[in-house]
N, C-alpha and C positions, 0 to 999 in steps of 0.2 A: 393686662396681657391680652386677654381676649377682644377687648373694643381695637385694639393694636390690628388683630388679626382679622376681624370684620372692617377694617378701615383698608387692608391691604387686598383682600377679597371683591369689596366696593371698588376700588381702584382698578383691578385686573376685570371686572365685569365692564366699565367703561370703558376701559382700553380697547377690549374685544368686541362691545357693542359701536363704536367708532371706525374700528376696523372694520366691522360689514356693513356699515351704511358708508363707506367709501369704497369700498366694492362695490353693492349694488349704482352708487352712482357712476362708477367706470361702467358696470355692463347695462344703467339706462342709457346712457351717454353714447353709446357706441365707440367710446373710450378702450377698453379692454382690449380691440384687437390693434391698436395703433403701432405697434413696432410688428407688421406683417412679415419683416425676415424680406427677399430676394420677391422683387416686380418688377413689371415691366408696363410701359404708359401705351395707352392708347387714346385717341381721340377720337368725338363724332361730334356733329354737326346737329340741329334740332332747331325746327321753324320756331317750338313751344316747350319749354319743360316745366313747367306748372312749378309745383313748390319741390322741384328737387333741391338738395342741398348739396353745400362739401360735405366728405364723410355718410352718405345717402350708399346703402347695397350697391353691389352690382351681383347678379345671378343669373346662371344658368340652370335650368332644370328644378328649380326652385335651393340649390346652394350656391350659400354666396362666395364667390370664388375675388372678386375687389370691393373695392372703394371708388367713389367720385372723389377727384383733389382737388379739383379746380373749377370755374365756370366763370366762363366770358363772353363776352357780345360782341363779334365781328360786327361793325357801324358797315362794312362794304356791300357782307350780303345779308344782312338784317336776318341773322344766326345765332344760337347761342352756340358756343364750343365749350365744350365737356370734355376734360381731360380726368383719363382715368387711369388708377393704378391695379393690373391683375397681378394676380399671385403668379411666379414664377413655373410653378406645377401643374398651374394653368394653361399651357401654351401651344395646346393644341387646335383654335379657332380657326375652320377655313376661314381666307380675305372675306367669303359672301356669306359673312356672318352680320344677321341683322339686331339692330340694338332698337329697344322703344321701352319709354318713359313708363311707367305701368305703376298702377298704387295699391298698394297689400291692404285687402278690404273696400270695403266701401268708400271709406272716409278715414285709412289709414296712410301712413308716410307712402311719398312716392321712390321709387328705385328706378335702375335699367334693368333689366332683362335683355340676355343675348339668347339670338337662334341662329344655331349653329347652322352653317351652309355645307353644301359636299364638294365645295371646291378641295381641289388633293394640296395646295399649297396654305400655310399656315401664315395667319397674321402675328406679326414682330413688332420689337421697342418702336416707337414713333407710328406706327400705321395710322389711316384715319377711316374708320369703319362709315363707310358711303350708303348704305341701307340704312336707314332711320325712320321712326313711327315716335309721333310728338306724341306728346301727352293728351288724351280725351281732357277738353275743359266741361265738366259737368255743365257748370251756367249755359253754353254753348248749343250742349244738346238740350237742355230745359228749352231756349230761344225756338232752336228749331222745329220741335216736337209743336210750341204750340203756334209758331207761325203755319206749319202744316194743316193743324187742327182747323185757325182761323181761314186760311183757304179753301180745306175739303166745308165748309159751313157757306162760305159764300158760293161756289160751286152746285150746291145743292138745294141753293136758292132759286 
């Protein structure tokens, strides 16, 4: 009777210990908030977006108010396009609200970040947000820092 009952104990322990390692991997995953309820898409344009992803933040003010859904390479004007889902509650962005690529930490995942403009008219479903700020490629700035370096040396020669 008792091994009965420590056998049904062991069983309800793994059930509930299964159950929160599938949670925590909906809220590593950024799984957790995928049925966001009522958005609306926007799109912007970017020379550079480093290692954004689908499913990558989007925030203002530092809360995140969408998701990135999509991401595609205009061949015409050598662009990526980023189509994005905001939260419905969200929808107060003036048109000359600007978007740029930004990454949480040093060496942590990249998002968008919007700054909000003071135009009086509100961007809507389809709009395509025209202020853009690519991504810093770190490699980029290392390059230039030490092409600088290697100049101010010959100069001083």
């Amino acid at each position: 009777m008792t091994s009965r009952r420590i056998e049904i104990l062991v069983g309800l322990f793994v059930a509930a210990a299964v159950a929160a390692f599938f949670m925590l991997a909906l809220s590593v995953s950024n799984m957790s908030s995928y049925g966001d309820g009522d958005v609306y898409e926007l799109k912007a344009r970017f020379d550079n977006i480093g290692g954004l992803k689908v499913r990558s933040p989007i925030s203002a003010a530092g809360v995140t108010i969408g998701r990135v859904t999509d991401i595609q390479y205009n061949s015409d004007s050598y662009e990526a396009v980023v189509s994005m889902a905001i939260k419905a509650k969200y929808n107060k962005f003036p048109v000359d609200t600007a978007a740029s690529v930004l990454t949480s930490g040093l060496l942590g995942e990249q998002y968008i970040g919007f700054q909000p403009g003071a135009e009086e008219e509100y961007l809507k479903q389809g709009d395509v947000i025209d202020l853009t700020q690519s991504a810093i490629v770190l490699e980029q700035i290392i390059g230039q820092f030490l092409y600088s370096k290697a100049d101010d040396n010959k100069s001083a020669e």
